[in-house]
Backbone bond lengths (Angstrom), bond angles and torsions (degrees), N, CA, C in turn:
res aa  C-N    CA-C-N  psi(-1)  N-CA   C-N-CA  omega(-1)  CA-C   N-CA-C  phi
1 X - - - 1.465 - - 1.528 109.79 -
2 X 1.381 126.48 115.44 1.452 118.19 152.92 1.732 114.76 -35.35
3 X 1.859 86.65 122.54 1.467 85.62 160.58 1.636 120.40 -141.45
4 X 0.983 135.61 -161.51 1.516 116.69 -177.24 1.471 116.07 -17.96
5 X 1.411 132.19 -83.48 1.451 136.90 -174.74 1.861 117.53 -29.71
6 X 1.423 88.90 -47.13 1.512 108.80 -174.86 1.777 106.25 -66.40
7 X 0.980 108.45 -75.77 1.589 115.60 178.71 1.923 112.32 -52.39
8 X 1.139 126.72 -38.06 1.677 153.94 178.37 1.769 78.17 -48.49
9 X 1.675 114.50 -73.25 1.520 116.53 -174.30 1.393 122.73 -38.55
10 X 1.879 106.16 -50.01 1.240 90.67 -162.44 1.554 101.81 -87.18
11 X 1.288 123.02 -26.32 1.648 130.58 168.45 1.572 116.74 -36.20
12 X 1.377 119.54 -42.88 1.821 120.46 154.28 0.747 110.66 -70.89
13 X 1.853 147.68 -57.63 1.446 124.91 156.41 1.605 127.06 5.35
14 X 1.759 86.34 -83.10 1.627 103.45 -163.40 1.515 98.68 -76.36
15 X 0.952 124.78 6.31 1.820 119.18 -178.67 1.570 91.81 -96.50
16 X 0.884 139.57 -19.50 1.358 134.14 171.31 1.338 127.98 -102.80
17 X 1.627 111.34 -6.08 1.212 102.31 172.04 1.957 99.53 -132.10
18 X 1.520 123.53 22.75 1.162 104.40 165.64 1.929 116.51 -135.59
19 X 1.630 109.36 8.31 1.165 89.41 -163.66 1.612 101.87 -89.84
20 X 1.798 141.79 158.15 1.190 124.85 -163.37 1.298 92.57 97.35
21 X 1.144 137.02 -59.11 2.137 142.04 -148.63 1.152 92.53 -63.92
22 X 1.191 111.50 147.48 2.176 118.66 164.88 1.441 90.68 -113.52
23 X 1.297 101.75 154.24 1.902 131.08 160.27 1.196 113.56 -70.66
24 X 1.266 116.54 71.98 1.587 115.52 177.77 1.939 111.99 -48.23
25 X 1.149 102.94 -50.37 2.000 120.07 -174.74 1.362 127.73 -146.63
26 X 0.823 149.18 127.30 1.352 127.39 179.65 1.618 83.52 -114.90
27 X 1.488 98.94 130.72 1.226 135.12 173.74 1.599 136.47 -102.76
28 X 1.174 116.75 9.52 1.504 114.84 169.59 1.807 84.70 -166.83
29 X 1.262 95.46 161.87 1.983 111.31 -178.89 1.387 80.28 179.82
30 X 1.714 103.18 128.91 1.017 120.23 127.65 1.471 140.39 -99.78
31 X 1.267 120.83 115.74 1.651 125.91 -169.22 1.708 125.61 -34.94
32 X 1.155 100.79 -28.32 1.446 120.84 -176.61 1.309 102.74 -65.01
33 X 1.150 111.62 -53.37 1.930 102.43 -168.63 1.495 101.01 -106.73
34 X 1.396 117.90 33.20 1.702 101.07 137.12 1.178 123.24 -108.88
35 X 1.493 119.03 172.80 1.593 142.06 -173.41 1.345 85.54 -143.37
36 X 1.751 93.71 140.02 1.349 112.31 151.84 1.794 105.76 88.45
37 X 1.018 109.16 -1.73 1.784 116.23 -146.12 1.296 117.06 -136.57
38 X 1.354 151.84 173.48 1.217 157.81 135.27 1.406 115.83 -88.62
39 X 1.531 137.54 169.87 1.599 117.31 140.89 1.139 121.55 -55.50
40 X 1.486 122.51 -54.85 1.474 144.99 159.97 1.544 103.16 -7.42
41 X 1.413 113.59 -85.35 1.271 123.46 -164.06 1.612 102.96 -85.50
42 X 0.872 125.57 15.65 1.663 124.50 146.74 1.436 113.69 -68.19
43 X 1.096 111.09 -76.40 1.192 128.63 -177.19 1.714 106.88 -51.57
44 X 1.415 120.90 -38.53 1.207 109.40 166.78 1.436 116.27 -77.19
45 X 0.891 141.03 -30.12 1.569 150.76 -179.70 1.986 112.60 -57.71
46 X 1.817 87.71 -48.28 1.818 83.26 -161.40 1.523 95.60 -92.93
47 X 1.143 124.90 -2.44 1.563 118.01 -156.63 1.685 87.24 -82.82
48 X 1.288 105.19 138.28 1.952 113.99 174.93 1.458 111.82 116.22
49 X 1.980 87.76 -46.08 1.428 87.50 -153.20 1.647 120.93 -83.39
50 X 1.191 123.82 -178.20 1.733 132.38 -155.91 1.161 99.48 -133.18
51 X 1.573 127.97 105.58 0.955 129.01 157.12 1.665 141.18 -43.41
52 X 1.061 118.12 57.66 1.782 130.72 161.56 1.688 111.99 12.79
53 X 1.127 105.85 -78.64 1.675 124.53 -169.92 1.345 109.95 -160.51
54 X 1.622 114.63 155.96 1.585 133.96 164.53 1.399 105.08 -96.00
55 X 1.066 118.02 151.49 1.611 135.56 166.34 1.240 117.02 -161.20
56 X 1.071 95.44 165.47 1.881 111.46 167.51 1.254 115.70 -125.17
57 X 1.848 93.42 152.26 1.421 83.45 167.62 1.862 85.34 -142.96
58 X 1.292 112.71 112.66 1.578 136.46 -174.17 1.382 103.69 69.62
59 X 1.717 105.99 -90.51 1.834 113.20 -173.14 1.503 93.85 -106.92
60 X 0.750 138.33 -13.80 1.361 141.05 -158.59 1.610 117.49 -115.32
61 X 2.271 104.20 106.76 0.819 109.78 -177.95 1.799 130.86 -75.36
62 X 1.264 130.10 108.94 1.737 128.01 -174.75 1.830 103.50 -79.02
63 X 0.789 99.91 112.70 1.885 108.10 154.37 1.608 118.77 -98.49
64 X 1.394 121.28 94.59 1.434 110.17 -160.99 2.002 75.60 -98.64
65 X 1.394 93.21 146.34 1.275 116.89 166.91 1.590 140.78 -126.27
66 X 1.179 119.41 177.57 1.839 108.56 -170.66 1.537 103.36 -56.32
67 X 1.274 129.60 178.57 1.826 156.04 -162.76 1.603 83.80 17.96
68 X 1.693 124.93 69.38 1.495 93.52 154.37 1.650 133.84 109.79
69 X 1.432 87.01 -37.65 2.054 94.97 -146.65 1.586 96.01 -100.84
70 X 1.056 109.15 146.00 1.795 104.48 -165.19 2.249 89.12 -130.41
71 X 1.489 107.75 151.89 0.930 94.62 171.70 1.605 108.92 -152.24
72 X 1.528 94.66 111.71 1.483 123.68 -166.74 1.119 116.54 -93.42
73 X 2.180 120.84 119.55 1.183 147.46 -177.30 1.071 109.76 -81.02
74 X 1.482 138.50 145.72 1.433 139.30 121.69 1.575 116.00 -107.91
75 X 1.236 109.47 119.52 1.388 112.59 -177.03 1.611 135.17 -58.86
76 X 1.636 94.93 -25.86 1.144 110.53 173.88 1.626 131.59 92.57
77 X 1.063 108.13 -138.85 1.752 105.75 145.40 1.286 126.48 -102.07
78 X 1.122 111.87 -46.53 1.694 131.47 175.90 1.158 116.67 -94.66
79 X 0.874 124.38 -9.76 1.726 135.37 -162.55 1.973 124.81 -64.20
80 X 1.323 132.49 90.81 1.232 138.08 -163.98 1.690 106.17 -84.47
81 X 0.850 108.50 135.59 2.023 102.00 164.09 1.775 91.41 -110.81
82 X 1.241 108.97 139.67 1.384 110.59 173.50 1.033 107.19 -143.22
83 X 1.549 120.50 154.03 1.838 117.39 -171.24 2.203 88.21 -119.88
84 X 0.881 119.99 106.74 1.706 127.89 -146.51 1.673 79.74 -111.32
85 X 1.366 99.15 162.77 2.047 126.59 145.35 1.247 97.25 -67.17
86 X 1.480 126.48 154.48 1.754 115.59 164.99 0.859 122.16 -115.50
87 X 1.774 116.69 28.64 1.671 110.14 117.84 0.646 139.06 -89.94
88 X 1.404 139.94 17.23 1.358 138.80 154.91 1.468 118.42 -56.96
89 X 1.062 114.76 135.25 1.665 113.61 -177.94 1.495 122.09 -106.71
90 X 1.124 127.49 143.56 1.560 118.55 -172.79 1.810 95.15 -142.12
91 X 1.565 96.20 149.14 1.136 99.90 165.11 1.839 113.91 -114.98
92 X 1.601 121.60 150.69 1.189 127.53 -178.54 1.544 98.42 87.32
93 X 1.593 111.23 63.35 1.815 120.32 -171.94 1.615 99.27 -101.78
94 X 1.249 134.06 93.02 1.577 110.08 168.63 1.642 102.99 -96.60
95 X 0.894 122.58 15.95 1.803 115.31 173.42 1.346 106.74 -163.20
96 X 1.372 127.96 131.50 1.353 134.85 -178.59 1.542 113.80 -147.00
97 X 1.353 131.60 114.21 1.536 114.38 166.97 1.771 107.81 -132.08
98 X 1.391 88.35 156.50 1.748 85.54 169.72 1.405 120.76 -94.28
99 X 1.062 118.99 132.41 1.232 132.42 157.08 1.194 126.04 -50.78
100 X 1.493 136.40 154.67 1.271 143.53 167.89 1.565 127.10 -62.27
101 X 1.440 114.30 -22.78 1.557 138.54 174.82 1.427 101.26 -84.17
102 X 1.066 145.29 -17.30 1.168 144.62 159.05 1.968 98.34 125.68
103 X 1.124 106.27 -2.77 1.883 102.04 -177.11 1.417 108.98 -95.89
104 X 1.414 103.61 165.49 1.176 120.12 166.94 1.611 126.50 -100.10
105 X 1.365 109.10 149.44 1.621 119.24 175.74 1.497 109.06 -113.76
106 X 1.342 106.28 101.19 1.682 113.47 -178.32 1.075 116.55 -126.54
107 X 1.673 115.28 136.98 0.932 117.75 -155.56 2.013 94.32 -129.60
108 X 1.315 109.25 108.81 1.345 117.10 173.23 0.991 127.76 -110.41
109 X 1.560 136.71 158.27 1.469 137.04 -171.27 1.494 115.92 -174.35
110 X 1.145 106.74 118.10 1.668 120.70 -147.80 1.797 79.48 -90.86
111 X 0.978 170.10 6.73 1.428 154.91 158.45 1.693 114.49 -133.47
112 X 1.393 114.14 12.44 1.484 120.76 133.75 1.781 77.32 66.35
113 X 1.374 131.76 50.77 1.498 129.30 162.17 1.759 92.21 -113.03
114 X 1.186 138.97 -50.92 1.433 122.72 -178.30 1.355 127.97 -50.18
115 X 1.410 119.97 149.88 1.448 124.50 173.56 1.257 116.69 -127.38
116 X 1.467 97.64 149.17 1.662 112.98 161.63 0.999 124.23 -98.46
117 X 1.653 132.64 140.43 1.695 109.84 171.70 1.948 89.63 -135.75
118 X 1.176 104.04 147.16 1.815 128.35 168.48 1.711 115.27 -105.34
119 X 1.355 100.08 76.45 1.636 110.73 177.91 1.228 119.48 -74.07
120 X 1.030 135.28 156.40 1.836 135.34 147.09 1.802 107.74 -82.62
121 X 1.339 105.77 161.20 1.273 100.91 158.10 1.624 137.31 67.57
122 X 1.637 96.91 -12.69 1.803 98.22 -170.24 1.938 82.82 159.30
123 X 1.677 105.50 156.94 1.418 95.36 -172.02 1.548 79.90 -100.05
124 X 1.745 103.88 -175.87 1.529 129.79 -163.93 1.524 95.92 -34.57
125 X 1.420 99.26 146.68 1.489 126.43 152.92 1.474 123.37 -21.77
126 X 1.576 87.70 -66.69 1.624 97.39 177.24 1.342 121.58 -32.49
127 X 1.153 109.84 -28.30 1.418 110.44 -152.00 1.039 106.64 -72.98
128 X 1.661 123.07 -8.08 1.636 130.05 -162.10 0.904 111.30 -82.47
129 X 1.371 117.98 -36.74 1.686 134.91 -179.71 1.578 118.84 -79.05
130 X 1.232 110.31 22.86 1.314 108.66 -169.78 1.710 98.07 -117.76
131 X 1.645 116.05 125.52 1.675 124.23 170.06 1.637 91.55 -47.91
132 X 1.745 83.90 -171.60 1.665 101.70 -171.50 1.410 99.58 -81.72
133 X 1.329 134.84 150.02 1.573 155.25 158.85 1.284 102.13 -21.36
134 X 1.358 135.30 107.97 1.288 142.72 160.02 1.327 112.87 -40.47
135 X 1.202 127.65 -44.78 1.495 121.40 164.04 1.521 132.81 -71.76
136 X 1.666 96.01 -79.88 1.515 83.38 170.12 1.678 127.74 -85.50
137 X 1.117 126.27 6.28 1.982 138.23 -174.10 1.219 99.88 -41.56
138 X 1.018 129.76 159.18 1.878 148.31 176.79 1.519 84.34 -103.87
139 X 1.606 127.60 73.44 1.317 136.08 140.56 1.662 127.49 -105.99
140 X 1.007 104.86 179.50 2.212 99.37 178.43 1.506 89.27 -160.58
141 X 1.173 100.73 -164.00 1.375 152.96 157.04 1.558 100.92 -12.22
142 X 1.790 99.79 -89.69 1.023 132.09 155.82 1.519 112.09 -11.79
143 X 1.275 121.01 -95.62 1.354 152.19 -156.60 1.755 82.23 -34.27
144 X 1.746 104.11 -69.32 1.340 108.44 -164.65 1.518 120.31 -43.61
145 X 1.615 94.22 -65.01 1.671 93.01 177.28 1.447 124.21 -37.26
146 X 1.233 120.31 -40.40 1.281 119.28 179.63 1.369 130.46 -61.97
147 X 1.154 107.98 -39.54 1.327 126.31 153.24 1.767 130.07 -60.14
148 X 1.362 104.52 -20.92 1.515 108.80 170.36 1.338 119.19 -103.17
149 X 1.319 110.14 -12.53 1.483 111.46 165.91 1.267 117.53 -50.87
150 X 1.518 94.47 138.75 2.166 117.51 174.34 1.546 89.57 59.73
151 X 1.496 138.94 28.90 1.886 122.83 169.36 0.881 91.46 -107.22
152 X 1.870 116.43 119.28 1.112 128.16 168.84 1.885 111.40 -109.60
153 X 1.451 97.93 12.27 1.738 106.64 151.59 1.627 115.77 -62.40
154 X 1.601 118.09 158.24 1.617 112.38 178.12 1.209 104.78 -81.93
155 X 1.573 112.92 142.25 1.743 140.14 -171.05 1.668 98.59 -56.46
156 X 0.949 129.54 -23.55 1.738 135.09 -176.89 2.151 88.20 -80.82
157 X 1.135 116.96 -46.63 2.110 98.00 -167.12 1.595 72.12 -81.75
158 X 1.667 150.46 -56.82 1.265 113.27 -172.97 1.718 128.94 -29.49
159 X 0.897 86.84 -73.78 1.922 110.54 167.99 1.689 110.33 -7.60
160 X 1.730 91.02 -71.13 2.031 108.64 -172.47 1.711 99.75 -67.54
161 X 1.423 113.98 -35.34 1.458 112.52 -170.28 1.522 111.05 -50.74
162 X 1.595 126.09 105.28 1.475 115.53 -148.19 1.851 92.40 -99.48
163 X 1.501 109.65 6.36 1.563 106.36 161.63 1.873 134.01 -80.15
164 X 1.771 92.35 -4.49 1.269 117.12 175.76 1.739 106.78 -102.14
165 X 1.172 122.87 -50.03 1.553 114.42 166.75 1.673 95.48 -146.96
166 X 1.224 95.55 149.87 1.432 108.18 -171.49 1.521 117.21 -88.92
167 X 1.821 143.06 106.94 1.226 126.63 173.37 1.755 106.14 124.71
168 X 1.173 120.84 -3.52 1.435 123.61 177.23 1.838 103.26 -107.81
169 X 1.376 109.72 121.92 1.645 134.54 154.22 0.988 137.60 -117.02
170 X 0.770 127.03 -129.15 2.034 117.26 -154.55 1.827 91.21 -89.78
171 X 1.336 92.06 -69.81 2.056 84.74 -168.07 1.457 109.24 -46.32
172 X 1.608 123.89 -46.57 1.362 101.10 -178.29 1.471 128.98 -82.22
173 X 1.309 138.15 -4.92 1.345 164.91 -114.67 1.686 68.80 -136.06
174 X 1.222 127.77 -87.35 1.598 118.55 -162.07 1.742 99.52 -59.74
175 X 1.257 123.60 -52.90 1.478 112.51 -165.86 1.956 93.78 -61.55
176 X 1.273 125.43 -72.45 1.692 102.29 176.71 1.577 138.12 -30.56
177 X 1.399 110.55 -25.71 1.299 119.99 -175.48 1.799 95.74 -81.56
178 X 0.799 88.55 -39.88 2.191 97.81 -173.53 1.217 95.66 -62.85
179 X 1.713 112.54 -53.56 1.821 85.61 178.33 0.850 130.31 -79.33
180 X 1.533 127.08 -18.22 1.377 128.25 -174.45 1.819 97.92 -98.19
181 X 1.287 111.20 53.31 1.374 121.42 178.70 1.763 123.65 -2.10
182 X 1.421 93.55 49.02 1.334 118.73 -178.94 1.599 125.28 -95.38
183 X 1.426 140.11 103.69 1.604 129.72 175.66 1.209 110.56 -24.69
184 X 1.161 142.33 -171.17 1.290 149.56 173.68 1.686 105.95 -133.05
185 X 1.521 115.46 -4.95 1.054 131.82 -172.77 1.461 106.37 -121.35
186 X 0.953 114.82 -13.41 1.879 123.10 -176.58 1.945 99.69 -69.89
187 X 1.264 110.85 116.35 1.505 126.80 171.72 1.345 97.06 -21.12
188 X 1.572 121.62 145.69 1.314 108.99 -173.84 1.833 102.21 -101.53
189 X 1.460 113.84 -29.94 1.020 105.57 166.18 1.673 135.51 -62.78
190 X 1.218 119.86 7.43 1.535 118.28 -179.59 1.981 102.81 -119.27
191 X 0.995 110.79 36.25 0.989 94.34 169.81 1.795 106.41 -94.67
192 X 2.001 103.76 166.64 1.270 88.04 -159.10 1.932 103.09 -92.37
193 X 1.105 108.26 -163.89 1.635 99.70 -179.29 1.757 112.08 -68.21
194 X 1.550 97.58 -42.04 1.361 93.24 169.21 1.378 131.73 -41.64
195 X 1.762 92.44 -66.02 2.070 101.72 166.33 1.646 113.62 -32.03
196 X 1.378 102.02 -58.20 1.611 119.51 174.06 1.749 115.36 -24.42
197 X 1.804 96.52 -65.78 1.314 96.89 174.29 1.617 120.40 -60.10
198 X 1.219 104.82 -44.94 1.818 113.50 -172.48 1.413 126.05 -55.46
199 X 2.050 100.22 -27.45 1.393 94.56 -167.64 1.662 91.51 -95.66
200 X 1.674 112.47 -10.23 1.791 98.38 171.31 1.657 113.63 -76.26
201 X 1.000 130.63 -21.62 1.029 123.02 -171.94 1.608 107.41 -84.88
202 X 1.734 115.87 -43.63 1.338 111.78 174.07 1.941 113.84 -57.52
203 X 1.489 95.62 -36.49 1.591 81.75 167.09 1.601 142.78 -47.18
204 X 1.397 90.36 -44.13 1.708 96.87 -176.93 1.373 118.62 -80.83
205 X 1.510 117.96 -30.19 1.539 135.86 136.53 1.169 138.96 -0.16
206 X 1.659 97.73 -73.58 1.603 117.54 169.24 0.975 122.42 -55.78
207 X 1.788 104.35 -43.62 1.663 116.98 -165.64 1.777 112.51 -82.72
208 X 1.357 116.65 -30.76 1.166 138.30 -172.72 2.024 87.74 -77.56
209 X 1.161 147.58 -71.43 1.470 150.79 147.26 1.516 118.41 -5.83
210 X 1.595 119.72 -41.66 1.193 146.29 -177.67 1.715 109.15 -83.48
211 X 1.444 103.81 -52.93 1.700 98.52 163.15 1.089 114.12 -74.80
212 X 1.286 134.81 -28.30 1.598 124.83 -167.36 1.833 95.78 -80.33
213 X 1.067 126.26 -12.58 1.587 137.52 -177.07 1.622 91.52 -96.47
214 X 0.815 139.81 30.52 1.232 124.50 -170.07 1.370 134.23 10.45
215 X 0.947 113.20 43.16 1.716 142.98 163.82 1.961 103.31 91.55
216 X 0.858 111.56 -152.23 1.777 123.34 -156.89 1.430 106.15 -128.98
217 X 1.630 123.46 127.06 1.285 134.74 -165.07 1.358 79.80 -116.67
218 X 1.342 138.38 140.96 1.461 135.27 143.52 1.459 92.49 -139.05
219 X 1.573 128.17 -34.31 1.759 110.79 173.23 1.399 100.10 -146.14
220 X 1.097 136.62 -55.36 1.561 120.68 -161.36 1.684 107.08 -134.90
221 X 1.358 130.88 12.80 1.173 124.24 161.79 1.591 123.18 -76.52
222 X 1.347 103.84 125.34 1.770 106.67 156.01 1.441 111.02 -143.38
223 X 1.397 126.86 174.13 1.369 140.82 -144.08 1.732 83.27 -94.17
224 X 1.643 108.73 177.56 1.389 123.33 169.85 1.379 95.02 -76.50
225 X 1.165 150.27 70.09 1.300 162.52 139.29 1.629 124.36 -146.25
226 X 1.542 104.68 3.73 1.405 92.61 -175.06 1.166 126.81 107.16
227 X 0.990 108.11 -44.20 1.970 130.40 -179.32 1.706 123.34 -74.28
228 X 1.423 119.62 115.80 1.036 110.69 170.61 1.786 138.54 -77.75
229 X 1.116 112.20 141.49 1.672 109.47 178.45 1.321 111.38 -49.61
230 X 1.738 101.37 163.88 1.274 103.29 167.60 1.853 118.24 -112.84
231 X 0.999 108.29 35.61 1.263 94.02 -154.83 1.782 105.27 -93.85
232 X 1.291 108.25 1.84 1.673 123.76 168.59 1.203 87.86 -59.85
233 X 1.179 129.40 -61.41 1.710 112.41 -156.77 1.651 133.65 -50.16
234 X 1.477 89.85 -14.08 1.301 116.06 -171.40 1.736 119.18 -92.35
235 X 1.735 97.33 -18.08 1.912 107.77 -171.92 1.749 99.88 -45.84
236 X 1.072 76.19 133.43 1.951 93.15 154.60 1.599 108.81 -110.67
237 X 1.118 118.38 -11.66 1.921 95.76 -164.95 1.441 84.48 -137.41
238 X 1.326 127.95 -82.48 1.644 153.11 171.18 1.429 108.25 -2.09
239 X 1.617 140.57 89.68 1.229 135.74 178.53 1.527 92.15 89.32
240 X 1.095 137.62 1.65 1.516 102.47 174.85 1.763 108.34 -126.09
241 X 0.955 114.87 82.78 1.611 141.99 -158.70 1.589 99.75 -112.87
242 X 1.591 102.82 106.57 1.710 121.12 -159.62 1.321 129.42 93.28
243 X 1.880 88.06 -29.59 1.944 80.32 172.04 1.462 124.52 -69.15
244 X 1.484 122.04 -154.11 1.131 95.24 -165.84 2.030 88.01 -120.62
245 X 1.824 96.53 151.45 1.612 93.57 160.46 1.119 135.14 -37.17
246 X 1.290 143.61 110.15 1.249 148.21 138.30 1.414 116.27 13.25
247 X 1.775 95.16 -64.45 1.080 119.16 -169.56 1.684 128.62 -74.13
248 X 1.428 96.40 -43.65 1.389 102.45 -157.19 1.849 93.94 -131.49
249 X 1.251 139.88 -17.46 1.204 153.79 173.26 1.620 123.53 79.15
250 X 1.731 94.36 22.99 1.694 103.25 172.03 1.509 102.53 -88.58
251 X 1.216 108.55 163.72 1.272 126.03 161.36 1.863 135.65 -46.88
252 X 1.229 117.28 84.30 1.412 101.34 176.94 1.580 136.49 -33.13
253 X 1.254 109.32 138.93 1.224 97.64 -171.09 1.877 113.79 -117.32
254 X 1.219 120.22 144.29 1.258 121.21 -178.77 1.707 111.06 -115.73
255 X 1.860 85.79 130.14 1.839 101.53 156.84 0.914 112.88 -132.21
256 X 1.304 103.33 -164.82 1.864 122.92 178.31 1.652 107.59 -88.77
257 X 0.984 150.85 159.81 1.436 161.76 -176.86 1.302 126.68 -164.19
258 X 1.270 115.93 97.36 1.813 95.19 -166.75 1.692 116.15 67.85
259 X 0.874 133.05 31.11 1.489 136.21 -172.05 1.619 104.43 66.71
260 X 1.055 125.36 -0.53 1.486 125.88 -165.53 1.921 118.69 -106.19
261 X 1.048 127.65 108.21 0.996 130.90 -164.09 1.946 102.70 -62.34
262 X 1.815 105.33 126.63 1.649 91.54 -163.71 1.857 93.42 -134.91
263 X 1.197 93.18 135.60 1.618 106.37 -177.77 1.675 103.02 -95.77
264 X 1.403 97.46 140.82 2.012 109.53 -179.03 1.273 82.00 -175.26
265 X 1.528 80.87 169.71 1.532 118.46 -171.96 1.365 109.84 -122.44
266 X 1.723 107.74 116.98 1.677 98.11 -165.52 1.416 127.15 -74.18
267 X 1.644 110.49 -29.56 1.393 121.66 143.52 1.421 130.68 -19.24
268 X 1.650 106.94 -81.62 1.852 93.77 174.79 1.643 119.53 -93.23
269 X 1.384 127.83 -1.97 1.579 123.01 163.30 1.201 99.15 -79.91
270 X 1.221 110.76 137.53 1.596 117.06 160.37 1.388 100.41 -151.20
């Protein structure tokens, strides 16, 4: 699944190649992956308008645009934004429009989990419910503890809970816990202040490592160009279930976490 690192990539991408652009048409919608929207009133909504700026806010890319109208991504699991030639052909298209430069903005997703939404006024809802940006947020130390106090849920569903920091999932959630030699199952509220500090700093770390890798290929991610990240090359825990620690040269071990299958090493997490 794109998560902060991944989406962060293609969000500088498209900040350089869409703000200034008008919506000449939008040319393919599939109904399924909108919120908030019709096809109908897609197509009436984006057509005119000039995309302003890209941003993020965690996984979720915002394009706020001229009179108002903001138009908010979730990538999903599979989910690509690509700025294409428009002959290029793709299969698994639920959003496509042309641009004024003659390109296209397509947005595909082979398991139909990403969304689009066409707001007025402010982008999707969602967005309200989301903590501060795991990467860049004006959080600390502080921020965290407070938030982990009395959670006697495991520190790994803290982690994914994107109302506690916004933009961390399964691959990075296990690679942060590995460095900050943390269980993924250890109560999240008893960690000590120290842990506190270690696992904030390994957070922003990982993720900051993860953009400079240009995000994480393990099956169907690539950038708005096509290109996949490198930042697989780099896993310590994430997909490598039996191999051996990095660290210590036992065997990784795999469970369930949050519904999410999570690789550690029982040796150095504790």
């Amino acid at each position: 699944m794109p998560e902060l690192p991944e989406v962060e990539t293609v969000r500088c991408q498209l900040q350089k190649a869409l703000p200034g652009r008008r919506f000449e048409s939008v040319t393919e919608v599939d109904p399924f992956v909108l919120r908030d929207v019709s096809p109908e009133a897609v197509s009436a909504s984006l057509g005119g308008r000039v995309v302003r700026r890209v941003d993020r806010a965690g996984k979720f890319l915002v394009l706020p645009l001229s009179g108002g109208t903001f138009l908010t991504v979730h990538l999903g699991m599979t989910g690509n934004l690509l700025m294409t030639d428009p002959a290029e052909a793709f299969t698994h298209v639920r959003f496509a429009a042309l641009m004024d430069d003659g390109r296209r903005l397509v947005f595909r997703d082979v398991r139909k989990f990403g969304r689009v939404h066409v707001t007025e006024g402010g982008p999707a809802e969602r967005i309200n419910r989301l903590g501060p940006d795991a990467w860049l947020g004006d959080w600390g130390p502080d921020y965290l503890a407070a938030r982990l106090e009395g959670r006697t849920g495991a520190l790994k569903a803290f982690l994914l809970d994107q109302r506690n920091l916004a933009g961390i999932g399964n691959i990075y959630a296990d690679e942060i816990l590995f460095g900050a030699r943390l269980s993924p199952v250890r109560p999240a509220g008893r960690l000590t202040r120290g842990e506190v500090e270690r696992l904030a700093v390994e957070i922003k770390e990982r993720l900051a490592e993860g953009v400079l890798a240009r995000g994480c290929t393990v099956s169907d991610f690539v950038d708005s160009e096509g290109r996949p990240g490198t930042f697989q090359e780099s896993l310590r825990a994430y997909g490598r279930h039996g191999l051996p620690c990095v660290s210590c040269g036992g065997p990784l071990a795999r469970i369930v976490v949050a519904g999410r299958g999570t690789i550690f090493c029982a040796v150095c997490q504790s």
